[in-house]
C-alpha positions in Angstrom: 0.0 0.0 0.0 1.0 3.2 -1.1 1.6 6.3 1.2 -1.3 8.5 -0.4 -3.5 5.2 0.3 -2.3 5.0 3.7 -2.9 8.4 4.4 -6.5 8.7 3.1 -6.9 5.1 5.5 -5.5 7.1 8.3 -8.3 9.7 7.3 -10.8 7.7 6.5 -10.4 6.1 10.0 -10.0 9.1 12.0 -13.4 10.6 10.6 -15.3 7.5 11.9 -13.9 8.3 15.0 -15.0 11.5 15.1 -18.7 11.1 13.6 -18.7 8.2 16.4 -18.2 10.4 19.2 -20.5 12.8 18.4 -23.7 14.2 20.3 -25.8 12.6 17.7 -28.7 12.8 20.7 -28.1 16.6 20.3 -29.2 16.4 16.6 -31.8 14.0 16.7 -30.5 10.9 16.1 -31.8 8.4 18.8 -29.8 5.6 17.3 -28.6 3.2 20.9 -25.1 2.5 19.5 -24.5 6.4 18.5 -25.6 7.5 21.7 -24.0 4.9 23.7 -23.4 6.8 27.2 -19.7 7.2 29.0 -19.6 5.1 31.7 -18.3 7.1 35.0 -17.3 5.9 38.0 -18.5 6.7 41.6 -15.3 9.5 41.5 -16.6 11.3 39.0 -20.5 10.1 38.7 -21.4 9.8 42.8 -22.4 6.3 44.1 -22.7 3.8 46.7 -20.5 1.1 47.8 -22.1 -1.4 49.8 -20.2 -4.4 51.8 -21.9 -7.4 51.8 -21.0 -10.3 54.1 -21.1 -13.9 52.9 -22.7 -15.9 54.9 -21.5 -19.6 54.5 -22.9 -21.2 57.9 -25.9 -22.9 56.3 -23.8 -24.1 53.2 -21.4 -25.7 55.6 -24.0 -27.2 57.4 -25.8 -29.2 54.5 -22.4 -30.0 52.4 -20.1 -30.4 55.3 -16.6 -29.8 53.9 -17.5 -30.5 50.2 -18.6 -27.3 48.8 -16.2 -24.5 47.0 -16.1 -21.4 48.5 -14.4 -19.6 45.5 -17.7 -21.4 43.6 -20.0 -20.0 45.5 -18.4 -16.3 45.8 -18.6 -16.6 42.1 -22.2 -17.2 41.6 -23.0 -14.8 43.8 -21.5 -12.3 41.4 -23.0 -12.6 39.0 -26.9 -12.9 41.0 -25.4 -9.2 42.1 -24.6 -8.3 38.7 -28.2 -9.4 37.3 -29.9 -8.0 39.7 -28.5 -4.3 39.7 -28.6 -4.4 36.3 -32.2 -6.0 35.9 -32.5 -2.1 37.5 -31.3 -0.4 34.6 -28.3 1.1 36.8 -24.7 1.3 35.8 -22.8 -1.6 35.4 -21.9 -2.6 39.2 -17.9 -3.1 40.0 -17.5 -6.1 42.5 -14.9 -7.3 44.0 -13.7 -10.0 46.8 -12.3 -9.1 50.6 -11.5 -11.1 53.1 -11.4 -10.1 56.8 -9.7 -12.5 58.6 -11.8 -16.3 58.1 -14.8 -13.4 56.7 -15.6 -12.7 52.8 -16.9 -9.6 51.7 -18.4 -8.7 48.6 -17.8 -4.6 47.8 -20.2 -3.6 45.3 -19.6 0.1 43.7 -22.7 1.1 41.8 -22.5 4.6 40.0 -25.6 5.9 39.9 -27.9 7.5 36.8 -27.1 11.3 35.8 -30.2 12.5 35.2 -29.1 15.0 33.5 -33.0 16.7 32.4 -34.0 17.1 36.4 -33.4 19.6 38.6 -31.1 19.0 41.6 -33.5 18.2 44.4 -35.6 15.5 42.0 -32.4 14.6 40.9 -31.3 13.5 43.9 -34.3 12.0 45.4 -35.0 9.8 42.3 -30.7 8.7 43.0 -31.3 8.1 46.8 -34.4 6.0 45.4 -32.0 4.0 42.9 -29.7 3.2 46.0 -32.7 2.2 48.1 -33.8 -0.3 45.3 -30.5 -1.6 45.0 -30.1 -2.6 48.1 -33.5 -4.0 48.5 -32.6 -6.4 45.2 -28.9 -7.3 46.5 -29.5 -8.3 49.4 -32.7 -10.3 48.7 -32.7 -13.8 50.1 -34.6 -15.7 47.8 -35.0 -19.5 48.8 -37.2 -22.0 48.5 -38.7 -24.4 50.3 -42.1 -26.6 50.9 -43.0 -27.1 54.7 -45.5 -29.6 56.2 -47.3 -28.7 59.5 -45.3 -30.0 62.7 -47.4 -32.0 64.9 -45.1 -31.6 68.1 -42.7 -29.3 69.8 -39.6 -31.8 71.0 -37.3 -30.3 73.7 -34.6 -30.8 71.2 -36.9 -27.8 69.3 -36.3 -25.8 72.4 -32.8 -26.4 72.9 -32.2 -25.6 69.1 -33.9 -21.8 69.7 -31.7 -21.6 72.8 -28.2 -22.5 70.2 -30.3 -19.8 67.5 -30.1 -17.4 70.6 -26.7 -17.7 71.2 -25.2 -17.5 67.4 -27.3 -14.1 67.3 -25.7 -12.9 70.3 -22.1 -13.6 69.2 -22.8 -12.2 65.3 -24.4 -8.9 67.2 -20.8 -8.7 68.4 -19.6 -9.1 65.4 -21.4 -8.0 62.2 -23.6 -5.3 63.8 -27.7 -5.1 64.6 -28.6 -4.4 60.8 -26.8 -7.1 59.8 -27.6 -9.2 62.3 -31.5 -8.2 61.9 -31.2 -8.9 58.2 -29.8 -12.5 58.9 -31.5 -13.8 61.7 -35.0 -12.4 60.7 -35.4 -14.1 57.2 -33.8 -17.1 58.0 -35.5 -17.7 61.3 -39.3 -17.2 61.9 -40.6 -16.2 65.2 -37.6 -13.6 66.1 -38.2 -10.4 66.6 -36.1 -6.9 66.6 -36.5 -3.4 67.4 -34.8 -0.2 67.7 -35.4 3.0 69.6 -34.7 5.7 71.9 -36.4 6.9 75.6 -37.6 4.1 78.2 -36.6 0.7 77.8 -40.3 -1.6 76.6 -40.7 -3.3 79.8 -40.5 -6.9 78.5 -36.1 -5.5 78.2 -36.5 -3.6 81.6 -33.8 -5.7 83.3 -32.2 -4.2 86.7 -28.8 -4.7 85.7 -28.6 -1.9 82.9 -28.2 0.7 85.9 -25.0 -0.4 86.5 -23.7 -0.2 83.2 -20.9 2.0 82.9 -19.2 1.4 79.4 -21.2 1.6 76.2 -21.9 0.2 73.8 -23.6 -2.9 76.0 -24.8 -5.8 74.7 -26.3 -8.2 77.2 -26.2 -11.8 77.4 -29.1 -14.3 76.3 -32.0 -13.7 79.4 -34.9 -14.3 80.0 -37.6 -11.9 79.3 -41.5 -11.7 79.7 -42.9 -10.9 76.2 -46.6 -11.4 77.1 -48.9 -12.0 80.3 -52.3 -12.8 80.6 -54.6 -12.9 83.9 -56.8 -16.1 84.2 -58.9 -18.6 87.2 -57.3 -21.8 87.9 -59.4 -24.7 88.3 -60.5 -23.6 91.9 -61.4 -20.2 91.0 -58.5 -18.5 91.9 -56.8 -15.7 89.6 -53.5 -16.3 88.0 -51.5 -14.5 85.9 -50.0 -16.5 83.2 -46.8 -15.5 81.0 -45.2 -16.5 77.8 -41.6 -15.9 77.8 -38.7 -15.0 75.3 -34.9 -15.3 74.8 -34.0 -11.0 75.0 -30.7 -10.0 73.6 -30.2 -6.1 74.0 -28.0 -3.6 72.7 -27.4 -0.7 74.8 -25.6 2.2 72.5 -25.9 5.1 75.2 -27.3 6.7 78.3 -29.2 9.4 77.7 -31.0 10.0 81.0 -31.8 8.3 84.1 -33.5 5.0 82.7 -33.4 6.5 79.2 -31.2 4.9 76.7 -30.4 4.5 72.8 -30.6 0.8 72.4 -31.6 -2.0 69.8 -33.1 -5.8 71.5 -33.8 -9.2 69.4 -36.4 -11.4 70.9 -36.7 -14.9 70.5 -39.6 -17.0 70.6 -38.6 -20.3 72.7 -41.3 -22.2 70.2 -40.3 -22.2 66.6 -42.4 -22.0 63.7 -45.4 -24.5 63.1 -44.1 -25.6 60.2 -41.1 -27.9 59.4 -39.1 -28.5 55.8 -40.6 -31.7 54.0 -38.7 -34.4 53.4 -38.5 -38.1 52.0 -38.4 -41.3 53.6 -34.8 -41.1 53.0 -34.3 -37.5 53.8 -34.3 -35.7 50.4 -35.7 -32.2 50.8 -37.5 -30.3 47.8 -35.7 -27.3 47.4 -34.5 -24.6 44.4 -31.5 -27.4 43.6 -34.1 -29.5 41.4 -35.7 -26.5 39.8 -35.9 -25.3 36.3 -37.5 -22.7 36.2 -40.3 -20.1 37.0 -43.0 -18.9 34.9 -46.3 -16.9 34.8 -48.9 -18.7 34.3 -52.8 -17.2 33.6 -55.7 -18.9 34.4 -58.9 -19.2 32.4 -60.4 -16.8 34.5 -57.7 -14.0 34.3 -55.7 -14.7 37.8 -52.3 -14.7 37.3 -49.8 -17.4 39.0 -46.0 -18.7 38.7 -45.5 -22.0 37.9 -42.9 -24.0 39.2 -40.9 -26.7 36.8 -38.5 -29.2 39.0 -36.4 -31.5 36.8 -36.7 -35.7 36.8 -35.3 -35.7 40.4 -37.2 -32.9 42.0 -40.4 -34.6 40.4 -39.6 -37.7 42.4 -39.0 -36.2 45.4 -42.4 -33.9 45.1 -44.7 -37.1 44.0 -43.2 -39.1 47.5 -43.7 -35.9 49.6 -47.3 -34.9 47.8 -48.3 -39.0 48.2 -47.8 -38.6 52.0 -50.0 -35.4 52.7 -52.6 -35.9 50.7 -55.5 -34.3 52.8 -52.9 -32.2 54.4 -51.3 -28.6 54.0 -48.0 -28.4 52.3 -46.8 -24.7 52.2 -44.9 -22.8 49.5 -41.8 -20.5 51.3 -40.0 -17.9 49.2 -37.2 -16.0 50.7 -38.6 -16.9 54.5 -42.0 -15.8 53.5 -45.1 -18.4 53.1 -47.1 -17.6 50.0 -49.3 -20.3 50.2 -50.4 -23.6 52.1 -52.6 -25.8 50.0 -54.1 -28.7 50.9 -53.1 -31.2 49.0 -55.6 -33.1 47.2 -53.9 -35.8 45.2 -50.8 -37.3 44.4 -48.2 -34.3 42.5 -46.3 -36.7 39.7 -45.6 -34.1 37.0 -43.1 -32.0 39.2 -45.0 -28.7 38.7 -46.6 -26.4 41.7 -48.5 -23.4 41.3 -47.8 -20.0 43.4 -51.1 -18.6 43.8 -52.4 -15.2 45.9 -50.5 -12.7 43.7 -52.9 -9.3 43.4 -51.8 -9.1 39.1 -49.2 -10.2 36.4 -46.7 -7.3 38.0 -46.6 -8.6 41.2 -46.4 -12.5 39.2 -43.9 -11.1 37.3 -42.1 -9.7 39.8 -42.2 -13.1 42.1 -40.8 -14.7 39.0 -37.6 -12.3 38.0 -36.4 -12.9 42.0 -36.6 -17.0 41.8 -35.0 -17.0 38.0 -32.6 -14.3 38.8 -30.7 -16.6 41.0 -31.6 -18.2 44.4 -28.3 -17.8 46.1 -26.5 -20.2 47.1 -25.4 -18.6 50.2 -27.1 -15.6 52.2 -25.1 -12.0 52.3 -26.0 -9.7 54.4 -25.0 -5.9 54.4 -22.7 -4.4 57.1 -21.9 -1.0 55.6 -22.4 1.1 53.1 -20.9 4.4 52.2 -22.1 7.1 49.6 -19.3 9.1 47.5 -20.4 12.4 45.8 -19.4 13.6 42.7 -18.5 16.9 43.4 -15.3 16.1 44.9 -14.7 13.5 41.8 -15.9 17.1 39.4 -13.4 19.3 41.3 -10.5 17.0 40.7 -11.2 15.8 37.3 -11.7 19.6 36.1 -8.1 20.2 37.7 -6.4 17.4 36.5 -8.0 18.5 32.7 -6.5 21.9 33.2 -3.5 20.9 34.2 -3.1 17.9 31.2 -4.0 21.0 29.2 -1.7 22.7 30.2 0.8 20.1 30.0 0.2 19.2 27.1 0.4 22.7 25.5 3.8 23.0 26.9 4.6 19.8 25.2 3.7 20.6 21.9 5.5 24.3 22.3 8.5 22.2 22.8 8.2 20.1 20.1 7.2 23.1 17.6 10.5 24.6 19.0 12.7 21.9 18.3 11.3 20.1 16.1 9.5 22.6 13.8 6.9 21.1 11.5 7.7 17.6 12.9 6.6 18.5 16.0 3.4 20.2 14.6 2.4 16.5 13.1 3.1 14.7 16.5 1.5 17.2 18.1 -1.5 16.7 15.8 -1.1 12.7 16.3 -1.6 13.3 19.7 -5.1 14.8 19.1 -5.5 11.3 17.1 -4.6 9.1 19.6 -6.9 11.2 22.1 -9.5 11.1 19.5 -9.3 7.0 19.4 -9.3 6.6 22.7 -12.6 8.1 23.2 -14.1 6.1 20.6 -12.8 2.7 22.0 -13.7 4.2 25.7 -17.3 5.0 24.3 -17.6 1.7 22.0 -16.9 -0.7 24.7 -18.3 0.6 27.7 -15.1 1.4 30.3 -15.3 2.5 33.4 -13.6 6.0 33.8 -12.3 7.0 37.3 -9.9 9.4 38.3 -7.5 6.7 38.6 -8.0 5.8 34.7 -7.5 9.3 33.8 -4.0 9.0 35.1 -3.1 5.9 33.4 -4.7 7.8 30.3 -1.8 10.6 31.2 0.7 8.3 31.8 0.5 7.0 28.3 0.5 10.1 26.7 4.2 10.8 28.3 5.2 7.1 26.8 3.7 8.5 23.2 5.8 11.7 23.5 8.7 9.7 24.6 8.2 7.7 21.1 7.9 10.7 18.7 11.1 12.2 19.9 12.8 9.1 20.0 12.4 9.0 16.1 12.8 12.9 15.4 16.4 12.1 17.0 17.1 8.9 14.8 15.6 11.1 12.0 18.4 13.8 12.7 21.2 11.1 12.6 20.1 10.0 9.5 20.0 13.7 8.0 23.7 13.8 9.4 25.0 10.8 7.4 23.7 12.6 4.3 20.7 10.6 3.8 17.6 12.2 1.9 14.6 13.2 3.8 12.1 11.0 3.0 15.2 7.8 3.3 15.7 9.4 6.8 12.2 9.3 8.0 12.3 5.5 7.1 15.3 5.0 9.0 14.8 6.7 11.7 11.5 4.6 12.7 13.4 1.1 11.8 16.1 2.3 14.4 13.7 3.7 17.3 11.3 0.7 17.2 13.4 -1.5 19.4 13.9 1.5 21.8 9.8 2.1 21.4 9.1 -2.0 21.7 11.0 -2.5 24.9 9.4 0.3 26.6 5.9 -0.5 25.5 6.0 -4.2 25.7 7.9 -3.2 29.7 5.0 -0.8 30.3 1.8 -3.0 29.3 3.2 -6.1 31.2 2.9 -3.8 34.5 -0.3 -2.6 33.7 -1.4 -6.5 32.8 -0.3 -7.1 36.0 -1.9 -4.0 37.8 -5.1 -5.3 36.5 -5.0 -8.7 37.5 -4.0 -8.7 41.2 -5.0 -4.8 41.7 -7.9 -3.5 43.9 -10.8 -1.7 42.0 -8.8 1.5 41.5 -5.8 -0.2 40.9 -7.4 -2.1 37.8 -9.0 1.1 36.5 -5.8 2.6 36.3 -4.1 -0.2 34.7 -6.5 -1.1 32.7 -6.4 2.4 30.8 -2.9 2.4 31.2 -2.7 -1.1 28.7 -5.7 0.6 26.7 -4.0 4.0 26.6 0.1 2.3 25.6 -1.5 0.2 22.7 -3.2 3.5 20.8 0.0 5.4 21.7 2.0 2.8 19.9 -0.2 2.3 17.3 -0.8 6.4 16.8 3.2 7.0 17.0 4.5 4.4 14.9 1.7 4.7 11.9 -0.2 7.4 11.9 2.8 9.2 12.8 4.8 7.8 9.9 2.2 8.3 7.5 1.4 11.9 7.8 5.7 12.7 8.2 6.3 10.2 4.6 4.2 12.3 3.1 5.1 15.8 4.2 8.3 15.2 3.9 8.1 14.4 0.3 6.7 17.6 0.0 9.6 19.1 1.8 13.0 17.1 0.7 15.0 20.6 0.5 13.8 22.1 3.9 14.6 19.9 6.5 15.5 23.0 8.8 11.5 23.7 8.8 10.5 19.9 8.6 12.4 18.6 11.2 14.7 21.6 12.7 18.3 20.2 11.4 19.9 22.3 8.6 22.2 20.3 6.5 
């Protein structure tokens, strides 16, 4: 290929480019892959980072030792990243930590611009995005078919006593909400409040007074959660009671008798209903099912219908055969949706969901059961919110600055170099133009930390164009002509330009593989930013100086600032 065909490539190209990253929105093109929005990060966009805690008690419980964490953790990544996208939010960055024996999931979630409301709707409809979020992360959504329990064994009792104990020690631990969000949707019959003033007088226990360092949290006791005056058998009153395992909080002292506290109570009897099972112990559960669907009946009401595969339709014909004339409820994510009685034997391995109010709410039931039953709970522990503005203020001053940098870059090349330096310069604005497109086209993330990778491989680009204007020079010297020079001088820089590259994008590989979120921003942009660079300085560069400098053979003082 010719250079005049290389050049009008190099044009051809760099229009694309440029019609790509235009506003077409602006001029009413509504075209999705034209308008394709730049995706910020919570530096420069505003956010939420939430810290979930994976919760592998129940997993370790039912496999024993033969289940994979790193399997699990997985999954649950991408549930998250369904689910906050199923929103219509930002794509969510999330990443692993462990805490000593805990693992955390951090999930950054930028949220939406908004850019055609004013500021306070603009922020309420964010703080609404951030409340849905969370309420669609952290769902628990499992599910399970209970039979009616037709005693209460001491071993029950003893078994609420153990429940009581594990939610004293995770209050420790992972916190109240956290420990709220756990015990309340996996366990039924536990209940926890929060509040300010007088203690509620079934958490009235003497020994608060003495209290003296806060925060407090008191061991299992025994609290009186309900009393109710009656006759005995001769007449006499009598005051029964109904008691509960109390686990309080106390935060702070406000007063005399007055505090800031949080308290769980637990019901000594659990629930009336107990998981169904086989003869030989198999339990029907979200392991043997398909799928979820909406189903409408001939009279309009709308349903979800289960499908279990070949094993999960065994396992529902036994358990259906052995109640018939008997409930067998329908739990999702702790909650009962419905207890049937069963009429006859089940054999296809379908049930029916009924008591939605409409298709939405069907619909709804449907996207959380498909979406992914996770196969381990997580529960949130913190959460922190990052405005923009600080994000705005630094991005604006590290623009001005790159501006300004860059200006003083190009007034040094034009100096030395003369109109050499004019076409590196203007190769810069090519490389800065393709970047855009490919940040646009596919979608990165752009944090502050990005930006400066961005920087960092403009300084490597720079580095590239001199090192040729000086091989071009040495060239010049041994008498070569102008056009033979250019040639030469890009041969004898590449190796120079190669090591440096190849030295620079193996760090940045590595930055992004083992880095933190920030850290794999940066390097990510950093690889992104060193491939254009080369590609810009040791093509497009060459093209446009081949064919200037044909145009310029006798004037290499003005082409390239050496005067033979």
């Amino acid at each position: 290929m010719n250079i005049k065909k290389q050049l009008v490539f190099v044009l051809m190209l760099i229009a694309l480019c440029g019609l790509y990253i235009l506003p077409w929105k602006n001029f009413g093109v509504n075209t999705d892959f034209l308008n394709k929005p730049y995706t910020l990060g919570l530096d420069l966009q505003g956010g939420v980072e939430l810290d979930y805690k994976i919760d592998f008690s129940e997993v370790k419980t039912s496999s024993g030792s033969h289940y994979n964490e790193m399997t699990i953790v997985e999954s649950l990544k991408r549930i998250i990243d369904k689910r906050v996208n199923s929103l219509g939010l930002a794509e969510p960055n999330i990443q692993t930590m462990k805490y000593g024996s805990e693992t955390h999931l951090i999930v950054q979630i930028p949220t939406k611009d908004y850019k055609d409301l004013g500021p306070e709707e603009k922020k309420k409809q964010q703080e609404e995005d951030i409340k849905n979020a969370k309420a669609t992360i952290g769902k628990v959504v499992q599910l399970e078919f209970k039979e009616l329990k037709t005693e209460f064994t001491e071993a029950d009792k003893k078994e609420r006593e153990q429940i009581a104990q594990n939610l004293q020690k995770d209050l420790q631990t992972d916190g109240f909400d956290a420990t709220k969000q756990k015990y309340t949707t996996q366990y039924e019959n536990i209940f926890a409040s929060s509040g300010t003033g007088t203690l509620p007088k079934e958490i009235q226990f003497p020994e608060f007074a003495n209290i003296q360092e806060f925060p407090y949290i008191s061991p299992v006791s025994e609290a009186v959660i309900d009393s109710l005056q009656t006759v005995d058998e001769a007449g006499n009153p009598v005051i029964k009671t109904s008691t509960g395992l109390a686990i309080v909080q106390l935060d702070a002292r406000l007063g005399s008798g007055s505090y800031d506290y949080k308290y769980f109570i637990v019901d000594p009897k659990p629930t009336q209903w107990q998981v169904a099972k086989t003869k030989d112990g198999k339990i029907l559960s979200d392991a043997y099912l398909n799928n979820a669907s909406v189903y409408i009946t001939p009279v309009g009401e709308a349903e979800v219908l289960l499908n279990f595969n070949e094993a999960g339709k065994q396992i529902f014909g036994e358990i259906s055969s052995r109640l018939i004339g008997k409930q067998l409820a329908i739990y999702v994510g702790g909650e009962m949706l419905t207890a049937p009685v069963v009429q006859d034997a089940i054999l296809n391995g379908q049930a029916t969901i009924n008591g939605q109010k409409n298709v939405v709410e069907a619909q709804n039931l449907v996207n959380d059961i498909n979406t992914g039953i996770v196969p381990a709970p997580i529960y949130l522990t913190s959460e922190r919110t990052i405005d923009a503005k600080i994000g705005d203020n630094a991005l604006s001053k590290i623009l001005i600055a790159g501006f300004i940098g860059l200006a003083g870059i190009l007034l040094f090349l034009v100096f030395f170099y003369r109109i050499g330096g004019l076409i590196a310069g203007a190769a810069l604005i090519v490389y800065t133009l393709f970047l855009v497109t490919i940040v646009k086209m596919t979608g990165v993330v752009l944090t502050l930390a990005s930006v400066a990778g961005v920087i960092l491989s403009i300084g490597m680009a720079i580095d590239a164009n001199i090192l040729i204007f000086e091989r071009v020079r040495e060239a010049l010297k041994d008498k070569k002509p102008l056009d033979s020079a250019i040639k030469v001088g890009f041969n004898q820089s590449w190796t120079a330009i190669w090591d440096s590259h190849v030295t620079s994008l193996t760090s940045a590989f590595i930055l992004f593989l083992v880095g933190v979120s920030l850290i794999k921003g940066f390097g990510l942009m950093l690889g992104i930013g060193i491939i254009v660079s080369l590609f810009t300085a040791m093509w497009v560069s060459r093209v446009f100086l081949l064919f200037i400098g044909k145009k310029m053979k006798k004037q290499t003082l003005l082409f390239i600032g050496y005067k033979k």
